[in-house]
N, C-alpha and C positions, 0 to 999 in steps of 0.2 A: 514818187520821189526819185531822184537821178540817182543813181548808184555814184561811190566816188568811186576816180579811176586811181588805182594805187600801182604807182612802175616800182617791178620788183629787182634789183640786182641779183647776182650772180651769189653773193653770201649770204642772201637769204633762204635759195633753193637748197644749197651745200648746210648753212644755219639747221632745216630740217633735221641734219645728222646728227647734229653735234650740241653733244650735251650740255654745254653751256648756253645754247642759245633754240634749244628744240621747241621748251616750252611756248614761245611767242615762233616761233616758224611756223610752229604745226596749228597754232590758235589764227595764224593769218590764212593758211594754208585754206582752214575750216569755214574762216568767212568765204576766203573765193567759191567752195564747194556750195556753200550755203546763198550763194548771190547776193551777199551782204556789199562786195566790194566787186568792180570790176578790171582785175588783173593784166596790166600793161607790159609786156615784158619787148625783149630785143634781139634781133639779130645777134649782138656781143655777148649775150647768155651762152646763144647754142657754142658760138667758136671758144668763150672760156669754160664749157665743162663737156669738151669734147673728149676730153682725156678722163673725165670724171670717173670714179665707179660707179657700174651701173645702174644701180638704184637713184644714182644724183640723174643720173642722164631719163630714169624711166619718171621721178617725179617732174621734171621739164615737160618729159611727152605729156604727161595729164595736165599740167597745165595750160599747156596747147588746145588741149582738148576740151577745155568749159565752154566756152574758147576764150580763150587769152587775147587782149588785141595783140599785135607784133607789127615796132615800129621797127625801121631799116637803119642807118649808118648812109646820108646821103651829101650831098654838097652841103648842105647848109650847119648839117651836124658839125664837118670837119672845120667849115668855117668858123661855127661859135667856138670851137675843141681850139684851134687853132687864137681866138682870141684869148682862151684860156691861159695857152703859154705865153704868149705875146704879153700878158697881166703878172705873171707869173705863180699864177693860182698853183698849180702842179707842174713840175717837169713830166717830157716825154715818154717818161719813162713810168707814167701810171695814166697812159693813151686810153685804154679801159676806162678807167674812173671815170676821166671827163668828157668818153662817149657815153656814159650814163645819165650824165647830167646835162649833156647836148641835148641827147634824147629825149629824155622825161621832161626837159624845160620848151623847146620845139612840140612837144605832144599838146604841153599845157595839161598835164597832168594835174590831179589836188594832192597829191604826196609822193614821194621816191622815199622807199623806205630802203633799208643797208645794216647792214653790220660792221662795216666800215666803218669804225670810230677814227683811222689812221688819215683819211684823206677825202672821205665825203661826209660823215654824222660830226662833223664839225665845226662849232660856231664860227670859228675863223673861215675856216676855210668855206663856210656856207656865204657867211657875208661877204669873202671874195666872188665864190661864183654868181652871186646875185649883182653883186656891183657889173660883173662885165655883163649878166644877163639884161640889166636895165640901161646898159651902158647902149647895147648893142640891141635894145627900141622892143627888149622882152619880159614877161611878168616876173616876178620872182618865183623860185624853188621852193618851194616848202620839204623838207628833210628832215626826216622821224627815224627812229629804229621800229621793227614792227610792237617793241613791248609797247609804245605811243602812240599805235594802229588800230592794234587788234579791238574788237567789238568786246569785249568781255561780256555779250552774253551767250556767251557757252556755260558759263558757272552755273 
């Protein structure tokens, strides 16, 4: 059976820390270990938790290491990014968010999961970015928080 591939955001790795959201970080965390899921991640990971503490930075390197696929930030990302503002899905000013969903949408990924309820885990704004993604001749997004991910069989 295909493994799904699941792109992981930058709040999901940092998610692992924090109490509020460990529980489901560390149970997606367990599938990637386990080969339940095949973990997508991005170039815009490594530049937003460069500044991270180092335990954010050492659980990135292990996930590098299942191996993680890792897509890039290229022409075509900045172009769909770029139709993003153009739509006015996000201002420029959250460039991050919507090389996320460049990305994970360009991969053709089966889910982009976030903790981002502010600007990507968002019905509005999911059926904005799907509109330019279909608009501009690509599948939709599918966009979950990991607690709508996770395999729950660890229990």
């Amino acid at each position: 059976m295909k493994r799904q591939r699941v792109y992981v955001d930058t709040s999901v790795v940092g998610g692992y820390f924090d109490i509020e959201f460990e529980e489901w970080s560390k149970a997606l965390m367990n599938d990637f270990r386990a080969g339940r899921y095949q973990a997508v991640v991005s170039n815009v990971i490594g530049k937003e938790i460069a500044a991270a503490p180092d335990f954010v930075r050492e659980l990135y390197a292990e996930m590098l290491s299942w191996p993680a696929e890792i897509v890039s930030v290229d022409e075509e990302a900045l172009s769909l990014v770029a139709q993003y503002k153009a739509h006015g899905v996000l201002s420029n000013k959250f460039l991050e968010d919507m090389l996320h969903i460049a990305l994970a949408t360009i991969a053709d990924v089966d889910v982009l999961v976030s903790w981002n309820f502010k600007h990507i885990v968002r019905i509005d704004k999911i059926r904005l970015f799907n509109a330019v993604n279909l608009e501009q001749g690509y599948k939709p997004l599918t966009i979950y928080s990991p607690r709508e991910v996770i395999s729950y069989d660890q229990e």
